[in-house]
Structures are given as C-alpha cells and as structure tokens.
N, C-alpha and C positions, 0 to 999 in steps of 0.2 A: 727059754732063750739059751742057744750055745754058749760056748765060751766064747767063739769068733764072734758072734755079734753083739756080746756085752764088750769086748777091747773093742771092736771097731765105734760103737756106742762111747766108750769112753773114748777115743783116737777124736771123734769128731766135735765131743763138746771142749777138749782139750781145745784143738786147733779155733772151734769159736770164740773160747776165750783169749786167746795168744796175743791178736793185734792189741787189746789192751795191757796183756803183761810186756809187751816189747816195749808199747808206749811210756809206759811210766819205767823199764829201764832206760827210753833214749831218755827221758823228761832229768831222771835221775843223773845218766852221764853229764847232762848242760849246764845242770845244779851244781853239781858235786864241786864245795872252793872249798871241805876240807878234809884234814884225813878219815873223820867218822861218817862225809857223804861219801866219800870216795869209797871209801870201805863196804859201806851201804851198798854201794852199786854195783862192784864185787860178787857180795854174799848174793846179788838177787843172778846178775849174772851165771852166779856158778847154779844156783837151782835151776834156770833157767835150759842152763847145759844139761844138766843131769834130765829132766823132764819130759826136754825136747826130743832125746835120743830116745828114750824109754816109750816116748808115744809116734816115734815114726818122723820125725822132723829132725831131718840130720843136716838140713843147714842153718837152719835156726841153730841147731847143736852147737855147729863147727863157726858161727858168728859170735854167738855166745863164750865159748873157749878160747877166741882171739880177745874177745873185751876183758874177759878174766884173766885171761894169761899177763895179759897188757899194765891192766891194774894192780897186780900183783908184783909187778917188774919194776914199778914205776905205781907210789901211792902219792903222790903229788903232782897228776898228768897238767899241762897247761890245758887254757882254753879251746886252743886249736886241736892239740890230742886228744880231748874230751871231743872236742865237735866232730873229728876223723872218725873215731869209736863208734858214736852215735850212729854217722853214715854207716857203717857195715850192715844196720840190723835193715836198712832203705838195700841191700843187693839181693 
C-alpha cells in the first residue's frame, strides 16, 4: 500500500469518527457551568483544531479555532455563549 492510500485510509476513518468527536464537543459546550468544564471544552476544542487541519478538514479546523479562541477570551462564557459556540460546529 502507498503512502497516498494509507493517509487517505487514515483521512477517511478520521472523518468517520469526527460526527462523534464534534458531538460530545457541542454536548461539552452546553455542560460546561464551570471553569474546569469550560476548560475541558477548550483543551478538546484545540485537539480538535490541531487534527482537523492535519487530516484535510479545514473548516472543522477554523469552527474549532473560533470555539477555542472564544473560551480562552472569556473562561466563564454564559448560557447563551455556550449555546452560539455550539452552533458554529451545526455551519
């Protein structure tokens, strides 16, 4: 097997996993009433960034960098800023 079809092999079971790793970051953002969820949601956020880019999903990437940039800015977001966040990973 090439190199191209072991990354694409790994590109696709990447992306079959993802609706559940996005899941349980929206599940995390809704949760998140303190500073160590918040934080939690963060650190999953930014692997998420980092991952997303590395395996060919750059807007996953670039949703994921707004939720962590966010969190980071603001470690105490309200309900409603939690729920806005969440929405990004639904465009």
């Amino acid at each position: 097997m090439s190199v191209d079809e072991r990354l694409a092999k790994l590109r696709e079971a990447y992306g079959a996993a993802l609706p559940a790793k996005l899941a349980e970051l929206r599940a995390g953002l809704l949760a998140a009433s303190s500073v160590e969820t918040v934080a939690a949601a963060r650190m999953l956020a930014h692997r998420l960034r980092g991952t997303a880019a590395t395996y060919g999903f750059p807007e996953v990437s670039e949703a994921c960098a707004r939720i962590e940039d966010a969190l980071e800015a603001n470690a105490a977001p309200s309900p409603d800023e939690r729920t806005s966040l969440a929405a990004t990973l639904e465009r």
